[in-house]
GUKOLBA-599670 format. One record per residue: residue number from 1; residue in three letters; chain; z negated, y negated, x of N, C-alpha, C in turn. Coordinates in steps of 0.001 Angstrom, whole numbers, plus 500000, padded with zeros to 6 digits. Example, Ala and Ser with C-alpha at 12.3 -4.5 7.8 and 13.67 -1.06 7.14 Angstrom:
ZAMAR  seq  type  mol     n_Z     n_Y     n_X    ca_Z    ca_Y    ca_X     c_Z     c_Y     c_X
ZAMAR    1   Ala    A  492200  505690  513190  492200  504500  512300  492200  503300  513200
ZAMAR    2   Ser    A  492920  502250  512850  492860  501060  513670  492130  499970  512900
end
This chain:
ZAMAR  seq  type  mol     n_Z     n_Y     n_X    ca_Z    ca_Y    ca_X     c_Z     c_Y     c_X
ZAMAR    1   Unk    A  500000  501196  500815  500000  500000  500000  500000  498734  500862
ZAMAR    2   Unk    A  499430  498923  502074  499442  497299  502869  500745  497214  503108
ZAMAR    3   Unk    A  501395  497823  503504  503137  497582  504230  503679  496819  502988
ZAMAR    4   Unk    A  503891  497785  501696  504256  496603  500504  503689  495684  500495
ZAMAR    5   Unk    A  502541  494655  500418  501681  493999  500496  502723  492588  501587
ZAMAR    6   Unk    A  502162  493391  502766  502685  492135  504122  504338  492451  503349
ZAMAR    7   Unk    A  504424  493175  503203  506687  492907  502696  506265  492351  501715
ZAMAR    8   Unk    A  505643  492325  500679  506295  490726  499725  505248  489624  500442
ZAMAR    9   Unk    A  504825  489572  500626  504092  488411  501505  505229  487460  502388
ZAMAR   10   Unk    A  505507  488524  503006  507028  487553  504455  508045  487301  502661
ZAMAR   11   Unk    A  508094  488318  502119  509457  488392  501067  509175  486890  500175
ZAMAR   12   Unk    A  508384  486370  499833  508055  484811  499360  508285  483404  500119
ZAMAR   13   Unk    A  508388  483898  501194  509059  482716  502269  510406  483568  502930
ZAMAR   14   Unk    A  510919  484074  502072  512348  484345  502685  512812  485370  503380
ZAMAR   15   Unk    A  511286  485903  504262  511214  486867  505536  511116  487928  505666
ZAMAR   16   Unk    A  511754  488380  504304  511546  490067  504287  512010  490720  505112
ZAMAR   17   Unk    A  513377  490201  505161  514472  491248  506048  513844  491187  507503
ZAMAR   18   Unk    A  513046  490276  508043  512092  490615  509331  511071  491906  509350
ZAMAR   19   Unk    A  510632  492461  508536  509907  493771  507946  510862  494725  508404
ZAMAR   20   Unk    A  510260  495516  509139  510813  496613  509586  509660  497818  509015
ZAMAR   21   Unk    A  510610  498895  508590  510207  499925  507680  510508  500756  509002
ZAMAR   22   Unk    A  509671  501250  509689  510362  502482  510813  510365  503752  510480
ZAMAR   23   Unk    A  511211  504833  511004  511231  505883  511088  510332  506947  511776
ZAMAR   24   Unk    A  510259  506202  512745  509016  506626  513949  507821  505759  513579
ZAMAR   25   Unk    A  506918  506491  514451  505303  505789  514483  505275  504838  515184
ZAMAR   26   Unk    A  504896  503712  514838  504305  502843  515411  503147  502429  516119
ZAMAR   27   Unk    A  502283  503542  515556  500773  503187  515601  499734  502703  517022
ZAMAR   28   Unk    A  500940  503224  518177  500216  502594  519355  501495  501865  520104
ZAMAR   29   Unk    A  500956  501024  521134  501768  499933  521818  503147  500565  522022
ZAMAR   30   Unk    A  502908  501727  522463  504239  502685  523119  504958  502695  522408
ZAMAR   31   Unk    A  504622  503604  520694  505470  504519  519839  505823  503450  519296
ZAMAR   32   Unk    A  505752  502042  519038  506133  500749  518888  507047  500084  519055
ZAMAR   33   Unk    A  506785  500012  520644  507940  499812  521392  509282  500615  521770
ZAMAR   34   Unk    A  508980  501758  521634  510310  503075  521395  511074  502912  520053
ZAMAR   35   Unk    A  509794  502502  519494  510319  502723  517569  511633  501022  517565
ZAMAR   36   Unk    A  510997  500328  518030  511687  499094  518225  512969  498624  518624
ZAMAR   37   Unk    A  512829  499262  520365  513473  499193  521162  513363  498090  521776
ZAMAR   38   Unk    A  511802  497366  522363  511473  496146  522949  510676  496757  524151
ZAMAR   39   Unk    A  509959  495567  525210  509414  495980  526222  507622  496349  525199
ZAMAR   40   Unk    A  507074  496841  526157  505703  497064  525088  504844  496005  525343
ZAMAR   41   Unk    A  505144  495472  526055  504138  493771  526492  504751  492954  525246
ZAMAR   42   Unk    A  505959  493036  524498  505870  492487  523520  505225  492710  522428
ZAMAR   43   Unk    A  504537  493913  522415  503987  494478  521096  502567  493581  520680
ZAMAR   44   Unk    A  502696  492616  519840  501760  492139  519365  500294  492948  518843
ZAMAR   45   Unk    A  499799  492953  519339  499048  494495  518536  497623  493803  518221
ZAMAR   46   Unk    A  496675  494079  516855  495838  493275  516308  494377  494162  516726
ZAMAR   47   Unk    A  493833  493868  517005  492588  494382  517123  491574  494077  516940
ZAMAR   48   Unk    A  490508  494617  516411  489314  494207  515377  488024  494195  515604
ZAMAR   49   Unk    A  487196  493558  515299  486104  493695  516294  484804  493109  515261
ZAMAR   50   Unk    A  483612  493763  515398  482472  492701  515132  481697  491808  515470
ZAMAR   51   Unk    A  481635  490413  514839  481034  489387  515386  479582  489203  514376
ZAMAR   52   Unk    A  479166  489138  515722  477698  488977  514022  477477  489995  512690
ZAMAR   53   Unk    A  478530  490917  512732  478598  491902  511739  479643  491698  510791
ZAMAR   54   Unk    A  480436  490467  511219  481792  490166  510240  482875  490810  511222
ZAMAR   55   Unk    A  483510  491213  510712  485016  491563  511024  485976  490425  511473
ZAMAR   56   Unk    A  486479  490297  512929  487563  489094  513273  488600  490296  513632
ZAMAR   57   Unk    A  490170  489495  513689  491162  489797  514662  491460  489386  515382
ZAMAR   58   Unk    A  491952  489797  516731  492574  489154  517803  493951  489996  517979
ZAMAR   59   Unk    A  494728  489223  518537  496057  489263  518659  496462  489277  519441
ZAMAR   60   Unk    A  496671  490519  520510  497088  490073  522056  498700  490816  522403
ZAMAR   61   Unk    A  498896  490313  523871  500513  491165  524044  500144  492294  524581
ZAMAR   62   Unk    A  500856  493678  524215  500959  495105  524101  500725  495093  525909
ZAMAR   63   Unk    A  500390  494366  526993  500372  494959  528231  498995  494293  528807
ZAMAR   64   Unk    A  497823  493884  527548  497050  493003  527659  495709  493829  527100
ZAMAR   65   Unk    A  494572  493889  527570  493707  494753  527224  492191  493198  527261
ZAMAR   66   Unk    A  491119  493787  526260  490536  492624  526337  488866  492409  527579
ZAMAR   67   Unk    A  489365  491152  528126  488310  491038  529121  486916  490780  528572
ZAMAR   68   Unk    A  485721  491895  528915  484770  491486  528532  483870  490635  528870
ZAMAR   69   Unk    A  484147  489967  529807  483406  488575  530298  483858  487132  529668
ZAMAR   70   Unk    A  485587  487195  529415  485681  486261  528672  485596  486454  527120
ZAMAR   71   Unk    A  485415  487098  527015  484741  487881  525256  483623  487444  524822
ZAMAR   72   Unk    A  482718  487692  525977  480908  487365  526061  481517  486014  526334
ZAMAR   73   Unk    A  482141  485365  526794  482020  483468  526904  482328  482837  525552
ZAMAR   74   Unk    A  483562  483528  525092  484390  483052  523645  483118  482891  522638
ZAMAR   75   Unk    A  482975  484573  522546  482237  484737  520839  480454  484923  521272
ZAMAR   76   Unk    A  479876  484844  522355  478556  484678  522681  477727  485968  522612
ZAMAR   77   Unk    A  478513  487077  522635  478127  488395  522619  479478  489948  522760
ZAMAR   78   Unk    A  479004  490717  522993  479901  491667  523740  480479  492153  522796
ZAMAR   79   Unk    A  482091  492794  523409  483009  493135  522473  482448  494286  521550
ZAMAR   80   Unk    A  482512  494360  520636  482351  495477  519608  483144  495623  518605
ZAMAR   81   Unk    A  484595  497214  518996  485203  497133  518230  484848  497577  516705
ZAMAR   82   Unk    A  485716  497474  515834  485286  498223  514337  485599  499509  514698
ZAMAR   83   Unk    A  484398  500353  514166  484815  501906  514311  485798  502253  513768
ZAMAR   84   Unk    A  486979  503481  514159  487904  503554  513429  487781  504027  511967
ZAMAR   85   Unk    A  486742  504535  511840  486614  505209  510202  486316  503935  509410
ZAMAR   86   Unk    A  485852  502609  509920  485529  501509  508753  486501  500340  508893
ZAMAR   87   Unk    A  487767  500502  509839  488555  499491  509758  489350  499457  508518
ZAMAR   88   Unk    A  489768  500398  507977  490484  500033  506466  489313  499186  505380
ZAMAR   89   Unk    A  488126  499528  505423  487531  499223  504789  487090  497575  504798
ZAMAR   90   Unk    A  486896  497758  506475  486511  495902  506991  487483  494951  506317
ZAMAR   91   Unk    A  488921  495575  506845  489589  494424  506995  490743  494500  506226
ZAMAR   92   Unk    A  491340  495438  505732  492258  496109  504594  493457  496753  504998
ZAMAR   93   Unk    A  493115  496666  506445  494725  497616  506804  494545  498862  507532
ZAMAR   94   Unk    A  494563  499872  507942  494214  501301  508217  494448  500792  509944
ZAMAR   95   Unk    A  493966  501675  510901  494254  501963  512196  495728  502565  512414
ZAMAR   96   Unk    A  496700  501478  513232  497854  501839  513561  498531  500879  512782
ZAMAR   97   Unk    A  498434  500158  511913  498669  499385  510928  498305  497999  510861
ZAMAR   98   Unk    A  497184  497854  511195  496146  496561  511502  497324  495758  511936
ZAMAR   99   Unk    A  497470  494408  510984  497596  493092  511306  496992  492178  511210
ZAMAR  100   Unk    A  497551  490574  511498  496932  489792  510754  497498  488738  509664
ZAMAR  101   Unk    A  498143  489757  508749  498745  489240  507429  497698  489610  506128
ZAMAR  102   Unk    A  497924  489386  505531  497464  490135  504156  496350  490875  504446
ZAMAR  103   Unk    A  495161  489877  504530  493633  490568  505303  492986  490575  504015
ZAMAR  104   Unk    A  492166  491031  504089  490898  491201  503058  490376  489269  503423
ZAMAR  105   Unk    A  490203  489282  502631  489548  487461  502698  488745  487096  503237
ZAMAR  106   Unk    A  488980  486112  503899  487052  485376  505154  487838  485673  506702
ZAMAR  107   Unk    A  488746  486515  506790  488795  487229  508030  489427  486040  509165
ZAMAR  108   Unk    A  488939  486041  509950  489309  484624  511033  490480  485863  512143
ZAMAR  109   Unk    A  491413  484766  512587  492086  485663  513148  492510  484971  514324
ZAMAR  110   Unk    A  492228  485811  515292  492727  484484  516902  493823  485327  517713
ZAMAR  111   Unk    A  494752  484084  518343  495603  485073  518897  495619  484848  520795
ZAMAR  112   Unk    A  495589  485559  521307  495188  485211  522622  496755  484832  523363
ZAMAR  113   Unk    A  496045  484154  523959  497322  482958  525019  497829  484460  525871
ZAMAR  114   Unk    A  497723  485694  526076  499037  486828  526483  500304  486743  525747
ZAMAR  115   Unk    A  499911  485880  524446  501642  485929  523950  502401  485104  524320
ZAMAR  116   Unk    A  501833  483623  524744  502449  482563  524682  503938  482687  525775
ZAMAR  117   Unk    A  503608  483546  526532  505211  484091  527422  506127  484684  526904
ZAMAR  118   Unk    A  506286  485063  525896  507467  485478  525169  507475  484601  524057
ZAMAR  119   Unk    A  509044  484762  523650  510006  483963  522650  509887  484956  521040
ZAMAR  120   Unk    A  509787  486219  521227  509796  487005  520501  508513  487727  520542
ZAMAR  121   Unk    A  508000  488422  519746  506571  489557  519521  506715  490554  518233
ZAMAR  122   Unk    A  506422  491596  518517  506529  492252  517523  505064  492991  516596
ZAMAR  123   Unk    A  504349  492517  515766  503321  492526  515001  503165  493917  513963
ZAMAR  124   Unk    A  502593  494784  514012  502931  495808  513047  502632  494767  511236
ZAMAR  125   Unk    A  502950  495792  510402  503487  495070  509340  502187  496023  508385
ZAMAR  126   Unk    A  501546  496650  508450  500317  497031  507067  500502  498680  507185
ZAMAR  127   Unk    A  501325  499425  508093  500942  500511  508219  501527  501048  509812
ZAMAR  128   Unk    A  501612  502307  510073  501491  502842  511399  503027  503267  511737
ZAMAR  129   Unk    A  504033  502788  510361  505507  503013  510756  506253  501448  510657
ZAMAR  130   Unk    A  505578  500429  511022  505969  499356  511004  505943  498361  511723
ZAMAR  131   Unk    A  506582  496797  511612  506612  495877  512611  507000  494787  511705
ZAMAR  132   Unk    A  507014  493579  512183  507544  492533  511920  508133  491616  513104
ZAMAR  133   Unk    A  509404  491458  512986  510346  490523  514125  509982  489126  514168
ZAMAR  134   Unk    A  508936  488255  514771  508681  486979  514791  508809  486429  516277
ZAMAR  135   Unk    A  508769  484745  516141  508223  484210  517084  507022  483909  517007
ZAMAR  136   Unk    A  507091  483345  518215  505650  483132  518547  505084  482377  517959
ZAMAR  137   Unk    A  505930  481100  517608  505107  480380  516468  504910  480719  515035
ZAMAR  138   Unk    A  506028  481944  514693  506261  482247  513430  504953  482796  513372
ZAMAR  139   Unk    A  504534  483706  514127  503117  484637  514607  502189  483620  514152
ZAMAR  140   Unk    A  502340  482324  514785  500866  481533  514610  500885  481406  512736
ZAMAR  141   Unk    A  502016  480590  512425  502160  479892  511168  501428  481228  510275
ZAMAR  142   Unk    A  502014  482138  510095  502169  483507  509118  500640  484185  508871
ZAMAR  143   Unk    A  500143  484412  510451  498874  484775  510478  497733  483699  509970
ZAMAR  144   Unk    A  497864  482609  509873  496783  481800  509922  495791  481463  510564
ZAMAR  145   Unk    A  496032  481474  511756  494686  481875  512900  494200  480534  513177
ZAMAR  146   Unk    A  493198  480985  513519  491935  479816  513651  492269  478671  514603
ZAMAR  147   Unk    A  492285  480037  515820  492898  479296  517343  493673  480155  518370
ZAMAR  148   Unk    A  494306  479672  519325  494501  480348  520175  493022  480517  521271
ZAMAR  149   Unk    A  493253  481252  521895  492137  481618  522995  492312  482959  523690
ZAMAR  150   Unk    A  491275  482442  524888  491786  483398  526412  490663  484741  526276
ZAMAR  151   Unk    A  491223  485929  525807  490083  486473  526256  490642  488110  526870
ZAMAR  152   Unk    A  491981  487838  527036  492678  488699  527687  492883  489201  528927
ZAMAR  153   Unk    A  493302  490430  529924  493618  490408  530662  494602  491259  530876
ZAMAR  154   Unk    A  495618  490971  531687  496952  492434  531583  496322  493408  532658
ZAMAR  155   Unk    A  497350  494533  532528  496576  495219  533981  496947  494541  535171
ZAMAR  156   Unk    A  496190  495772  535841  496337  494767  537105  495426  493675  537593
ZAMAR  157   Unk    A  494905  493087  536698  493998  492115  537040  492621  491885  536821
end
């Protein structure tokens, strides 16, 4: 039900045909990027976490994993993701699926400055066989996010 959901959502501003319905899994950075046919550092991928006991998203690029020192600076306490058995429930989209479109309500959503290097990103769309073709600003506008912010790091570093 979320994939319909985020597709008439983009489908009200025009953007359906950006909704990609895949054949293959999406559900991790890789099967994403195969399913696509993009690099996997483009894979926008949403990830969920508790703050205080509320549910946020962050939004980083698919070759970007999150630093826990600038995590503890950002949100004033250590990363804690949502377990996978209560993320459908937190936030309304299943694991593999998780965006930040069509959230359960309240949900603050930040996207970390790993995207700002690409022109293009690819965002899964409300389930684990999907994507959405945006830019980077389309990413900001669509999601609604609070702010950008650093709390990323790629490998390597």
């Amino acid at each position: 039900m979320s994939f319909e959901l985020v597709k008439q959502y983009f489908e009200e501003d025009g953007m359906g045909e950006r909704v990609m319905d895949l054949a293959q899994s999406s559900a991790t950075v890789e099967e994403a990027a195969l399913a696509i046919g993009c690099e996997t550092c483009q894979i926008a991928k949403t990830m969920s976490f508790f703050v205080d006991d509320a549910p946020i998203l962050i939004v980083l690029a698919g070759d970007t994993k999150i630093d826990n020192k600038k995590y503890k600076a950002q949100f004033h306490q250590k990363a804690k993701m949502i377990p996978w058995d209560q993320v459908e429930e937190a936030v309304g989209h299943q694991p593999g699926g998780v965006c930040p479109f069509v959230t359960k309500p309240g949900i603050p959503v930040y996207l970390d400055e790993s995207l700002k290097r690409f022109e293009r990103v690819y965002p899964a769309a409300g389930s684990g066989h999907s994507a959405v073709d945006l830019t980077v600003e389309e990413l900001e506008k669509y999601s609604g996010c609070e702010k950008w912010i650093d709390v990323g790091k790629r490998s390597g570093e």
